[in-house]
C-alpha positions in Angstrom: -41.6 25.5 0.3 -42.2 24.2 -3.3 -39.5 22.4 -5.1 -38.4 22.0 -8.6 -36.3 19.0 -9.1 -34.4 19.5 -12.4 -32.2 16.9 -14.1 -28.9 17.4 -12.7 -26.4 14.9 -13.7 -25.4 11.3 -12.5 -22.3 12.6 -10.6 -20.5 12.7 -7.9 -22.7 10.4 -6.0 -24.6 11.9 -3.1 -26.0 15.2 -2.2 -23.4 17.8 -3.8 -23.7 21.9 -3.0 -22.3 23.4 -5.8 -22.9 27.3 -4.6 -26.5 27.5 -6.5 -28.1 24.5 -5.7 -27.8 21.0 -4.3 -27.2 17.9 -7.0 -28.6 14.0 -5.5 -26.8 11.1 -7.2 -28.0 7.9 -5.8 -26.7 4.2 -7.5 -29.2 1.5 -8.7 -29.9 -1.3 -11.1 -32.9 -2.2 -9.9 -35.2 0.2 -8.6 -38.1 1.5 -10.7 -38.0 4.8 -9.2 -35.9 6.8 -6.3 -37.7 9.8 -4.0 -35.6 12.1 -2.2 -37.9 13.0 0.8 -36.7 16.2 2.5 -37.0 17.2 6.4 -37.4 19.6 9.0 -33.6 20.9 10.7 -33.8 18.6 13.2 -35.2 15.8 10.7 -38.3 15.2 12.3 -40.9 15.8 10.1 -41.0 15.5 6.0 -41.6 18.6 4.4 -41.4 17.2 0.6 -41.1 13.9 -1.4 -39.6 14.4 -4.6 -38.8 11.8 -7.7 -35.7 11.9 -8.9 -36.3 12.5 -12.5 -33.5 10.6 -14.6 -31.2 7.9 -14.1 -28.1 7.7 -16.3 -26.2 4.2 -16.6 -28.1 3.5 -13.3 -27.7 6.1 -11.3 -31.0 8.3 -10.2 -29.8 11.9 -10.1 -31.4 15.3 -9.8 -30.5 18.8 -9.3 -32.8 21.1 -6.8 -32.1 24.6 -6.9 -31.4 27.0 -4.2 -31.0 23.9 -1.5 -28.2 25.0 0.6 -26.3 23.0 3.3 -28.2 21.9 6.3 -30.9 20.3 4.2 -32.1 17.0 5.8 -32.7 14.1 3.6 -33.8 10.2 3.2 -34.4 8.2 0.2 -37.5 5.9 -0.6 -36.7 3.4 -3.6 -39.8 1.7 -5.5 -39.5 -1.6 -7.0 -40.7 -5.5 -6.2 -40.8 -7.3 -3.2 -38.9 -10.6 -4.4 -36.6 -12.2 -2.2 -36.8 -15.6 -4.2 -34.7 -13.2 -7.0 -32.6 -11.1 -4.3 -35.1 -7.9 -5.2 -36.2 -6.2 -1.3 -37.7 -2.8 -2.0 -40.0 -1.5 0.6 -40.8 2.2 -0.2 -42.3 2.2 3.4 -38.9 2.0 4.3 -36.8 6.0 4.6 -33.3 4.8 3.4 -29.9 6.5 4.9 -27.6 7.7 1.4 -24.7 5.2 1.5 -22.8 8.5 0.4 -24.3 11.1 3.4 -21.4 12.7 4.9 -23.4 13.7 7.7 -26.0 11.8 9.6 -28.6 13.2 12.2 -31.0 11.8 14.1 -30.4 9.3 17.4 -31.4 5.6 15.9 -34.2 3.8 17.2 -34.7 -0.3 17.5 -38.5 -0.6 16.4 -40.7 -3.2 14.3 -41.1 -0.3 11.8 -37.4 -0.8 10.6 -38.2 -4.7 9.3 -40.1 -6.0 6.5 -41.8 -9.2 7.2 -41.0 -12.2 5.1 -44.5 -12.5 3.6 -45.5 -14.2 0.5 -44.8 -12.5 -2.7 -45.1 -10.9 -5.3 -47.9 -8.8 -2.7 -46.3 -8.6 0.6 -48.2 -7.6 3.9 -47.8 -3.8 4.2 -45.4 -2.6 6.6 -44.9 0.5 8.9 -43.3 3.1 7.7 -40.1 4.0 9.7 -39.3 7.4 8.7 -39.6 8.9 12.7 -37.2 6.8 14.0 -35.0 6.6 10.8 -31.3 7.9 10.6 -31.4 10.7 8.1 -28.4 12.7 6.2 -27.7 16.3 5.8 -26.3 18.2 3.1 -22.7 19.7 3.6 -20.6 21.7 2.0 -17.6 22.5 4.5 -13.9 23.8 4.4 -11.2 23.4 6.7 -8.1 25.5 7.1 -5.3 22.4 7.2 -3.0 25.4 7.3 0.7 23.7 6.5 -0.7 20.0 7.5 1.7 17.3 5.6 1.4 13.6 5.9 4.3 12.2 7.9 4.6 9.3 5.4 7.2 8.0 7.8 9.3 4.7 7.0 8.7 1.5 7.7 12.3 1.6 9.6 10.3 4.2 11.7 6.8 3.1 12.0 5.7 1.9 15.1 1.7 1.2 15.7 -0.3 2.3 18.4 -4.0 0.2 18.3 -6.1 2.0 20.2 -10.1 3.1 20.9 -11.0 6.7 20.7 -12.7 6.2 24.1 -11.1 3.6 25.5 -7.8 5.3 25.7 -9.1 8.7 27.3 -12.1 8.2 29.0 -10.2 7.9 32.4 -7.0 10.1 31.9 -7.2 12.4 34.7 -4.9 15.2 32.9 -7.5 15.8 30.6 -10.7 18.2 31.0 -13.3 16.3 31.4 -15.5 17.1 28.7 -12.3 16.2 26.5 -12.5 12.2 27.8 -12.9 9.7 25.1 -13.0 12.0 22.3 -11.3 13.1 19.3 -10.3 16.0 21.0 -9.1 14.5 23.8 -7.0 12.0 21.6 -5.8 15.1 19.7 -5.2 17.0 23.3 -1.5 17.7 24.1 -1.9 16.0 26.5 -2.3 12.8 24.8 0.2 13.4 22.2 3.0 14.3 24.7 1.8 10.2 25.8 2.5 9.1 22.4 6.0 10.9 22.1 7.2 10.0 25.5 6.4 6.6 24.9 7.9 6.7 21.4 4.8 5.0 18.6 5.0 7.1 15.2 1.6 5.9 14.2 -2.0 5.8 15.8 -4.3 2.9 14.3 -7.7 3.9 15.2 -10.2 1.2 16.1 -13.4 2.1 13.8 -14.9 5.4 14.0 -17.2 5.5 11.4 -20.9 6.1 11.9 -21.9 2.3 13.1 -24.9 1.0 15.2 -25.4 -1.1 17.7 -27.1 -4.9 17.3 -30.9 -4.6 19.1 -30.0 -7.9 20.6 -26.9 -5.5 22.3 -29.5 -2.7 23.1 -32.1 -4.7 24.8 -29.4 -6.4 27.4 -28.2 -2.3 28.0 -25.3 -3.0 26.1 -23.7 -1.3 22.7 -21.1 -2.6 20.0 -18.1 -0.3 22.0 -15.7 -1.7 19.3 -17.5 -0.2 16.2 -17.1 -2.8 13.8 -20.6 -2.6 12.7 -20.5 0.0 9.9 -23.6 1.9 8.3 -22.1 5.4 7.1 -18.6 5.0 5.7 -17.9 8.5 4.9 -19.5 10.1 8.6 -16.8 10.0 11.8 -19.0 8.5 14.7 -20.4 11.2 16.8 -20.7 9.5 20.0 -16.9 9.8 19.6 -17.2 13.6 19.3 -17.4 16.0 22.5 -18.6 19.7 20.6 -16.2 21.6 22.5 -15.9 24.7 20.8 -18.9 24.3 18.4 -16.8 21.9 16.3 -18.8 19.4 14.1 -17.7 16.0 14.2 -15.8 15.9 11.0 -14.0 19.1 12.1 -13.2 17.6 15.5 -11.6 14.6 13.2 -9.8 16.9 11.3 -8.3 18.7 13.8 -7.3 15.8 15.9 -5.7 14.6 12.3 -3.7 18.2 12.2 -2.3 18.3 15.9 -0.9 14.6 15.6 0.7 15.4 11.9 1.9 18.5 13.5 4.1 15.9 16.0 4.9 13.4 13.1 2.4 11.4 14.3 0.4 8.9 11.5 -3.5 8.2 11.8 -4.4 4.6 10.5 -8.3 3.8 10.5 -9.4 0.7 11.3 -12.2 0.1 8.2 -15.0 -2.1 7.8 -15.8 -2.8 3.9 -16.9 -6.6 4.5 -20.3 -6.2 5.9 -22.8 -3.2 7.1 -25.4 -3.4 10.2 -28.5 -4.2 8.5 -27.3 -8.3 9.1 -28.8 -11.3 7.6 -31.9 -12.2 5.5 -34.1 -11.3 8.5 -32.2 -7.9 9.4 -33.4 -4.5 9.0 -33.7 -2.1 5.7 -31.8 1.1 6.4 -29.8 1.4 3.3 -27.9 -0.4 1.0 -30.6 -3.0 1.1 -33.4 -0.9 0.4 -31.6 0.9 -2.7 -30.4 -2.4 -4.8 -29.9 -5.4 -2.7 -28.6 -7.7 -5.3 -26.1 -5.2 -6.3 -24.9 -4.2 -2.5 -24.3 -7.7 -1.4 -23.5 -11.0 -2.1 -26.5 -13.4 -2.1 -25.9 -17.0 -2.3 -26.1 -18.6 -5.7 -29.5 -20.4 -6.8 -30.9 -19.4 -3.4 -30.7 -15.2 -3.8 -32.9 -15.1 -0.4 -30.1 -15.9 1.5 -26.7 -14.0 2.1 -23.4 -14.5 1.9 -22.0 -14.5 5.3 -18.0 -14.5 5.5 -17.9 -12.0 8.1 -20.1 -13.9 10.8 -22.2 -10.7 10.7 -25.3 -12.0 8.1 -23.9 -10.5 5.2 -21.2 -9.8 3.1 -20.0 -6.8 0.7 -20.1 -7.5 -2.8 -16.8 -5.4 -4.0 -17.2 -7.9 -7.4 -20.0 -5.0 -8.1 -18.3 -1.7 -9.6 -20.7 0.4 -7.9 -19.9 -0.9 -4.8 -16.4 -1.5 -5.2 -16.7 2.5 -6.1 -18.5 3.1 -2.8 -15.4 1.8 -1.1 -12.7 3.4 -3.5 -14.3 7.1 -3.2 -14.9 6.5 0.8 -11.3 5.5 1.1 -10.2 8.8 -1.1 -12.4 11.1 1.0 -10.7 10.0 4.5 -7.5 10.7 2.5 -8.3 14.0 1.1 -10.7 15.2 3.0 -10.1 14.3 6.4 -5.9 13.5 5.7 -5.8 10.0 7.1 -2.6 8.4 6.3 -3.4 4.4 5.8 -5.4 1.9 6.7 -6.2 -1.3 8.7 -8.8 -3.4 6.7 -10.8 -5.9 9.4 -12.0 -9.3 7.5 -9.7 -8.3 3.9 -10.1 -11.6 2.1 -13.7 -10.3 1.8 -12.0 -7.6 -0.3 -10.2 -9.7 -2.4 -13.0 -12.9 -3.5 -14.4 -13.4 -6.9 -16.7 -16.3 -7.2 -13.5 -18.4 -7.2 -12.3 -17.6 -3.9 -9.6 -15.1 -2.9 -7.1 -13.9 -5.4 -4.0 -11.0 -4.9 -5.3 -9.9 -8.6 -9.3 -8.5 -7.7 -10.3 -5.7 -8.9 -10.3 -3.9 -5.9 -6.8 -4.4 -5.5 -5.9 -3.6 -8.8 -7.4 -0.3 -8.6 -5.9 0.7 -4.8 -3.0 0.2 -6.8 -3.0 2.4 -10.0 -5.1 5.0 -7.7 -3.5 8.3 -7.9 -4.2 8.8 -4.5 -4.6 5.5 -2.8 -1.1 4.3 -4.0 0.9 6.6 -1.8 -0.7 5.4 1.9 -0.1 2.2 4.1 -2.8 -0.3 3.5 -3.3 -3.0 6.2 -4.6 -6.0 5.9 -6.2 -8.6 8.7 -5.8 -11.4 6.5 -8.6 -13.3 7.1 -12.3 -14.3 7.4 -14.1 -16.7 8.2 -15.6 -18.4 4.1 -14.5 -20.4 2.6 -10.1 -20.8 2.3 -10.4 -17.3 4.5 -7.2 -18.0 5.8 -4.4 -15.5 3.4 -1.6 -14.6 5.8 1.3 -14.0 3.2 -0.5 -13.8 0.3 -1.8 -10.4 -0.1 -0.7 -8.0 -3.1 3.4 -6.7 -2.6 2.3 -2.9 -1.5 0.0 -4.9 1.4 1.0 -5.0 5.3 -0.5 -7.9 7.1 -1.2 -8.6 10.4 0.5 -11.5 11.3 -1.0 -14.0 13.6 1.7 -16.5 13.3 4.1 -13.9 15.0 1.5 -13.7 18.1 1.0 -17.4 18.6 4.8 -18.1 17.9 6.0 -15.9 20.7 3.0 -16.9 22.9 4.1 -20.3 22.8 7.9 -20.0 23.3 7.2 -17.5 26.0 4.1 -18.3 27.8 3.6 -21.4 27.4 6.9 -22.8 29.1 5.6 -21.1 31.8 2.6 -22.8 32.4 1.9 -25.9 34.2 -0.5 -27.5 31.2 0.6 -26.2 28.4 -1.6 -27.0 25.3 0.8 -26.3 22.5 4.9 -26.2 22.2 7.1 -24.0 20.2 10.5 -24.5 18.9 13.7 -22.8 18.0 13.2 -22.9 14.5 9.6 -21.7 14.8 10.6 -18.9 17.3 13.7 -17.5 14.7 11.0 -17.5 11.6 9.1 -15.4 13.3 11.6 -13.0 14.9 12.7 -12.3 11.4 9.6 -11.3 9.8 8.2 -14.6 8.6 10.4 -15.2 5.2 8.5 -17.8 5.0 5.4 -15.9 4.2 6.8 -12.7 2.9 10.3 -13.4 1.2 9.1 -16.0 -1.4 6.7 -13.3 -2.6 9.8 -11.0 -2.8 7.9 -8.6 -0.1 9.9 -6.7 2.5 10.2 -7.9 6.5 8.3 -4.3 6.7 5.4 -6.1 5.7 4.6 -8.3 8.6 2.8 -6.4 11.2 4.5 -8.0 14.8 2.0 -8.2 17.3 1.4 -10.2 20.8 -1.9 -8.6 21.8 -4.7 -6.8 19.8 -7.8 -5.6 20.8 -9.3 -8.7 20.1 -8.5 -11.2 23.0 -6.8 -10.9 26.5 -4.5 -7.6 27.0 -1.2 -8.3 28.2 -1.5 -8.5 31.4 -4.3 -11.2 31.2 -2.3 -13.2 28.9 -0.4 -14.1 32.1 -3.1 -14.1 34.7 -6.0 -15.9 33.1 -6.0 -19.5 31.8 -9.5 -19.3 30.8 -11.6 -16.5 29.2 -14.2 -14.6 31.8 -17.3 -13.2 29.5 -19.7 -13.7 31.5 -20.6 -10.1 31.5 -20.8 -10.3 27.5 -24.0 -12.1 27.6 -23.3 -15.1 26.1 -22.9 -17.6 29.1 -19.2 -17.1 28.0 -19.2 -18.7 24.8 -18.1 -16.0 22.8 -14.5 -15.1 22.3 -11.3 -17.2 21.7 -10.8 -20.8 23.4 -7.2 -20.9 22.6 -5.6 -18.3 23.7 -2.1 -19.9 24.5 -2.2 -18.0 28.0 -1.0 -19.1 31.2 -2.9 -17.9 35.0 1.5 -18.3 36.5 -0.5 -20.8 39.2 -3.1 -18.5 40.2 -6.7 -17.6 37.8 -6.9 -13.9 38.5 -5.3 -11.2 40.7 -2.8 -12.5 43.6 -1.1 -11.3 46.6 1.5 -14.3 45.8 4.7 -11.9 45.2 6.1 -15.3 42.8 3.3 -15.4 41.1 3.0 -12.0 40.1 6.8 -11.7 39.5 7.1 -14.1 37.1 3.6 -11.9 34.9 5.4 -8.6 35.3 9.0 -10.6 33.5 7.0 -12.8 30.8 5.2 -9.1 30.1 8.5 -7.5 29.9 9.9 -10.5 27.7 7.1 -10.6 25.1 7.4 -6.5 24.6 10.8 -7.0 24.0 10.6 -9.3 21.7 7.6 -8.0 19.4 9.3 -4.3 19.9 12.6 -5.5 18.4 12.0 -7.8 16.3 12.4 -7.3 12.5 9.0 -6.2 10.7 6.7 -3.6 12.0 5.7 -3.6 15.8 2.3 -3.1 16.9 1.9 -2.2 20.5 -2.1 -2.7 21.5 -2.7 0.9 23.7 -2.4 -0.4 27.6 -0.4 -3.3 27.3 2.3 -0.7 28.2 1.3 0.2 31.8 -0.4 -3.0 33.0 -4.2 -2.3 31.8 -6.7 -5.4 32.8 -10.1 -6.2 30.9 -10.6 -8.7 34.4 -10.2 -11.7 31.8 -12.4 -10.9 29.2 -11.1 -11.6 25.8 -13.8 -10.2 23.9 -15.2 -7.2 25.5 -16.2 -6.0 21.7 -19.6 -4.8 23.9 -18.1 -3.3 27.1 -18.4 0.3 26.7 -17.5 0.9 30.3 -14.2 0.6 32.6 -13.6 -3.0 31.2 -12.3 -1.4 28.5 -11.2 2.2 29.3 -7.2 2.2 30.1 -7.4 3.0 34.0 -4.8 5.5 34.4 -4.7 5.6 38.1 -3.8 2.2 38.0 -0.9 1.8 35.5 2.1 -0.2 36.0 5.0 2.8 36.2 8.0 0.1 35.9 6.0 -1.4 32.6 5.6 1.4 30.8 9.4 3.2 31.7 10.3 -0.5 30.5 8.2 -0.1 27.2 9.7 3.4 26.8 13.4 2.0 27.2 12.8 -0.5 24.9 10.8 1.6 22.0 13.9 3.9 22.5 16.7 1.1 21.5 14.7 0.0 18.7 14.9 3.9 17.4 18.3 4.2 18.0 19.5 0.5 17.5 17.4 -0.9 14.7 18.3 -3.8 15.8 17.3 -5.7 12.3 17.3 -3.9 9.4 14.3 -3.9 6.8 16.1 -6.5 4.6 16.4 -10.2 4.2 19.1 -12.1 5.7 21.5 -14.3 4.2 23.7 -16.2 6.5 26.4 -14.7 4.4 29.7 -13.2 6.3 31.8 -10.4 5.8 35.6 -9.6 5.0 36.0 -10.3 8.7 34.7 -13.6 8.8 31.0 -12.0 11.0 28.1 -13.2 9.3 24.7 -10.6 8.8 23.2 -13.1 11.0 24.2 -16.2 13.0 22.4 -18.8 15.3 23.5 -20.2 18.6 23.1 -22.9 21.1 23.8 -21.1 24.4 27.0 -23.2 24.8 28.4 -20.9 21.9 27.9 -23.6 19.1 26.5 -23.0 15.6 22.6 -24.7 15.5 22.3 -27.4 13.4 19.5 -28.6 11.4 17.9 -31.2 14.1 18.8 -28.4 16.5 15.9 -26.2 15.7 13.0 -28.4 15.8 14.0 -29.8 19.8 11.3 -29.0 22.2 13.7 -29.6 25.3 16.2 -27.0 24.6 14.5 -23.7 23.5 17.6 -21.0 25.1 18.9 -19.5 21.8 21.2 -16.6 20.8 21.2 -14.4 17.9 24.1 -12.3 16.6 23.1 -9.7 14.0 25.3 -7.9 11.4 23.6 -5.0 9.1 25.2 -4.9 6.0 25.6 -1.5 5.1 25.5 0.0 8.4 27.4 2.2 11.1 25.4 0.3 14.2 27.9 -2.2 15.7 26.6 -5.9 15.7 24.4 -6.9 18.2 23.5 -9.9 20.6 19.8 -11.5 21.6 19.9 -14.1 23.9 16.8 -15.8 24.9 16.0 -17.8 27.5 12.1 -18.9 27.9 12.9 -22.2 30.5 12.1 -21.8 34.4 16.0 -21.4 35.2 19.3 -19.6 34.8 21.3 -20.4 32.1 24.6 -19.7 31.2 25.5 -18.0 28.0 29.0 -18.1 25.9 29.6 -15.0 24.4 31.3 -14.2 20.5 34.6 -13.0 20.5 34.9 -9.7 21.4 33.5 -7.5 23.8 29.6 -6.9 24.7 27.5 -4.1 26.8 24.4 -5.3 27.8 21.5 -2.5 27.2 18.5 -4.7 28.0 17.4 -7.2 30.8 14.1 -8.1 30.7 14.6 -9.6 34.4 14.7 -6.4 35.2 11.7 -4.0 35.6 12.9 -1.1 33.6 14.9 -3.5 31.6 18.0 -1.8 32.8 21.8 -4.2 34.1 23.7 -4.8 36.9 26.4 -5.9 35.0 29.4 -3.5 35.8 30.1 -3.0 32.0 31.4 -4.5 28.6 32.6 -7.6 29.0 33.5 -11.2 26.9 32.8 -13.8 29.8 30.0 -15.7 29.9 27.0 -14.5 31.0 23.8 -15.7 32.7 20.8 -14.7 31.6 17.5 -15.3 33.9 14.7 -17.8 33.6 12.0 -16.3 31.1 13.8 -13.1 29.9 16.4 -12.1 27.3 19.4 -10.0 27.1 20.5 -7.4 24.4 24.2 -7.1 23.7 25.7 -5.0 21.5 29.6 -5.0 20.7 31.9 -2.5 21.7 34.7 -0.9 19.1 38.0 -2.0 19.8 40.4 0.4 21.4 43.5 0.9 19.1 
């Protein structure tokens, strides 16, 4: 077939069908000139090289009429060979479009993918790699959303679900099987009647955009399970796609999208904008580096050879760039109006927010998430940190910004765990533990953000689940590759007097009450929980903290298996939380009411007000908290904590109290007969909830 490339224009980037033809836009500053080389269906053999004939405030666009959808694309950019200036064109090299919103082809490791670092400006010539390169294919697709709405639930009503596409369903028995570890299978009625039973309003998504493997992963017969290793960001991952039903995979997405809207039911992504997979200075040319490496990524200052590397991945987005902040922006908009995703979680953010000063609240990039038309109106996540320089930002992202926040895991780690453990490496204290439970003011008030901001969380997918936070005192990677090396050191855990699985019924009743205690706690306290999918019925990754390469039942939730007391406990607790909001999404004052009852008050267990050099003793850590909400019908309720290895003996407020949680309990249900205002004793490493009952005229 002959083709006529005409000028087209410089926009929207990518391959556009516009009914007549198909338009290529493709960004950059450097190149001297930009082929679009077109293949067979099934992207096997090249049919046609074509220049792209003008290039309008640096972007390379033409128009080639009568292409329809299905056509199968690369790029080949032409310019020098000069690392020593940040410049890496290799025309031997078949670039993937950073905007393809379909890519084919099964990626190969081979030499053919690397340029060698040979002495310029005439470089040893190189194989070309177009046989074994990924390739993209036109699309032009509709989907009938039918009455889909975004939940756009509350943050009073927001609770997070982290979970892996596969992880969760590859093992669930009610499923068909060639629905397991799917989008369909996580959009299966199945799985949502889970997720209502157990009572989360929102599912963050562990990455599913198109990513790749690291060859160093492939040779040992492993693969990057956990996907943060990003080379298409506008392409869902296929590998997480089953076909059923001749769906493609962006329609599988969508539809999974539509049945979990259809039960209120929000879908966070889990997003990789800091770095893609084509690594360091001595990584592979697939893409981005190919088309305008200086432009793309952040090279090092007087040594432009080198990258940037605050992601610990051998490179590092350059958002400073507006062409590649706009690659970010217009992928972000398409999984919003395209594929109706309602937020997102934003791994390594500080990488989002640095100018060549370091990170500030007032980049570019989030300046324009902000006045976005459509950006604006969706929950934006941060993990606020990396790993350059001052990477550390908990508390000081931009107002609209949720953050993860670490200093809730570790504080309740170390109050609960760790006086449980024989060597404990770190203490917590009163004052520490009370921060926390009330959403950090420290880090969020004095920037006059809302406790909603602070993302409460024990475990996350990176590090031990639940359960091995109690079992293990030492990580178990062995498996991983890396003569377990890799993965956290400190992970403030505690084996209960035994590494591993016991028969010791002690030991392993003391894990199932610390599990119990720490859900409780990070489900009901004030911010916004996040419940990591299989903490809730018992799931074990046999002590490996960072299974980021375990694509096997290390990591898939073993349903046969699951802890029935843990997750009607979970369910119990999610449902008091719904129903007793325990803490509102305000900031507390200390300040009382007409009756004398202040919005919140602090206790020794004795019944005494905590003074100041009360919070900050490491020998008494039993505490109890009494909670007014302004402004609401709920009647006060009670926490009282006790983390120590024995009973203790609580004096209760005036009045009368029900108790509607025991986490000494396994479904967190009471013996106590019913309301009562005697003292009460609460059990070594659990809490009670109280809440007050009206008087009787």
């Amino acid at each position: 077939m002959l083709y006529s490339m005409q000028y087209g224009r410089p926009w929207p980037l990518g391959a556009t069908y516009d009914g007549q033809g198909v338009n290529f836009a493709v960004f950059s500053a450097n190149a001297l000139a930009i082929d679009v080389c077109i293949f067979d269906e099934l992207g096997s053999r090249e049919t046609a090289r074509i220049r792209l004939p003008a290039c309008t405030n640096d972007v390379w666009h033409g128009y080639l009429p009568h292409a329809k959808p299905g056509l199968v694309y690369g790029l080949r950019a032409y310019g020098p060979w000069r690392p020593d200036r940040g410049l890496r064109f290799d025309a031997s090299k078949l670039l993937l479009d950073p905007y393809a919103r379909d890519i084919i082809g099964d990626f190969i490791w081979g030499d053919e993918h690397f340029t060698p670092e040979a002495s310029y400006p005439g470089h040893a010539k190189t194989r070309d790699n177009a046989t074994i390169a990924l390739k993209a294919r036109v699309v032009h697709d509709t989907f009938d959303w039918k009455n889909d709405r975004p939940p756009r639930l509350s943050p009073a009503d927001t609770l997070l679900y982290e979970c892996h596409v596969r992880g969760f369903s590859k093992l669930q028995p009610l499923l068909p099987p060639e629905l397991r570890g799917t989008f369909a299978g996580l959009g299966h009625q199945t799985s949502i009647d889970y997720f209502r039973r157990l009572g989360v309003t929102a599912i963050s998504l562990m990455p599913v955009h198109y990513c790749l493997s690291e060859e160093r992963l492939v040779n040992m017969g492993l693969s990057n399970y956990w996907g943060y290793n990003t080379i298409g960001f506008f392409c869902p991952n296929p590998r997480l796609c089953s076909g059923f039903g001749g769906l493609s995979p962006n329609d599988e997405f969508r539809t999974m999208v539509q049945n979990l809207h259809a039960a209120r039911i929000e879908v966070i992504l889990d997003v990789v904008y800091n770095h893609t997979s084509e690594a360091g200075d001595a990584g592979p040319t697939l893409s981005f580096r190919g088309l305008d490496n200086p432009s793309y990524y952040r090279l090092v200052p007087r040594q432009p050879s080198q990258y940037e590397n605050y992601s610990g991945c051998g490179n590092t987005l350059n958002i400073q760039h507006p062409y590649t902040l706009r690659l970010v922006l217009d992928s972000l908009r398409y999984w919003v109006t395209t594929m109706h995703v309602d937020g997102f979680r934003f791994d390594l953010a500080p990488v989002l927010g640095r100018d060549d000063n370091g990170f500030t609240p007032n980049h570019a990039f989030f300046m324009a998430i902000a006045q976005d038309p459509v950006l604006c109106h969706v929950k934006m996540i941060a993990e606020p940190w990396d790993i350059g320089p001052n990477g550390y930002q908990v508390g000081n992202f931009p107002k609209s910004w949720h953050e993860w926040n670490d200093q809730f895991r570790d504080s309740m780690r170390r109050y609960w765990v760790q006086s449980a453990s024989r060597f404990p490496v770190a203490s917590g204290h009163r004052g520490e533990f009370a921060m926390r439970l009330c959403a950090s003011s420290d880090l969020y008030q004095r920037h006059r953000r809302s406790p909603s901001h602070s993302i409460n969380y024990v475990v996350s997918h990176d590090g031990f689940t639940l359960h091995d936070l109690v079992t293990y005192d030492q990580r178990h990677n062995h498996a991983n590759g890396e003569d377990n090396r890799d993965g956290h050191g400190n992970n403030l855990s505690c084996n209960c007097g035994v590494e591993g699985p016991t028969d010791d019924p002690a030991v392993n009743r003391l894990r199932q009450r610390l599990q119990r205690s720490l859900l409780a706690t990070m489900l009901l306290a004030q911010g916004t929980p996040m419940l990591c999918a299989g903490d809730e019925v018992g799931h074990t990754q046999n002590g490996n903290n960072n299974p980021y390469c375990q694509d096997n039942t290390t990591t898939w939730i073993d349903w046969f298996a699951m802890d029935h007391d843990l997750l009607a406990f979970t369910q119990r607790v999610i449902a008091l939380r719904h129903q007793l909001q325990p803490f509102a999404n305000a900031w507390y004052s200390g300040t009382s009411d007409a009756n004398g009852i202040p919005d919140v008050a602090w206790m020794n267990a004795n019944g005494t007000p905590l003074h100041h050099e009360d919070w900050h003793r490491h020998d008494m850590l039993a505490l109890a908290c009494l909670i007014r909400s302004p402004g609401r019908s709920i009647h006060p309720v009670l926490f009282l904590f006790n983390p120590t290895t024995g009973p203790i003996f609580f004096e209760l407020p005036r009045g009368h109290w029900r108790c509607v949680l025991d986490t000494s309990h396994p479904q967190g249900t009471t013996t106590l007969p019913g309301p009562t205002d005697q003292p009460i004793t609460v059990e070594a490493h659990s809490l009670m909830l109280l809440q007050q009952q009206p008087q009787r005229g």
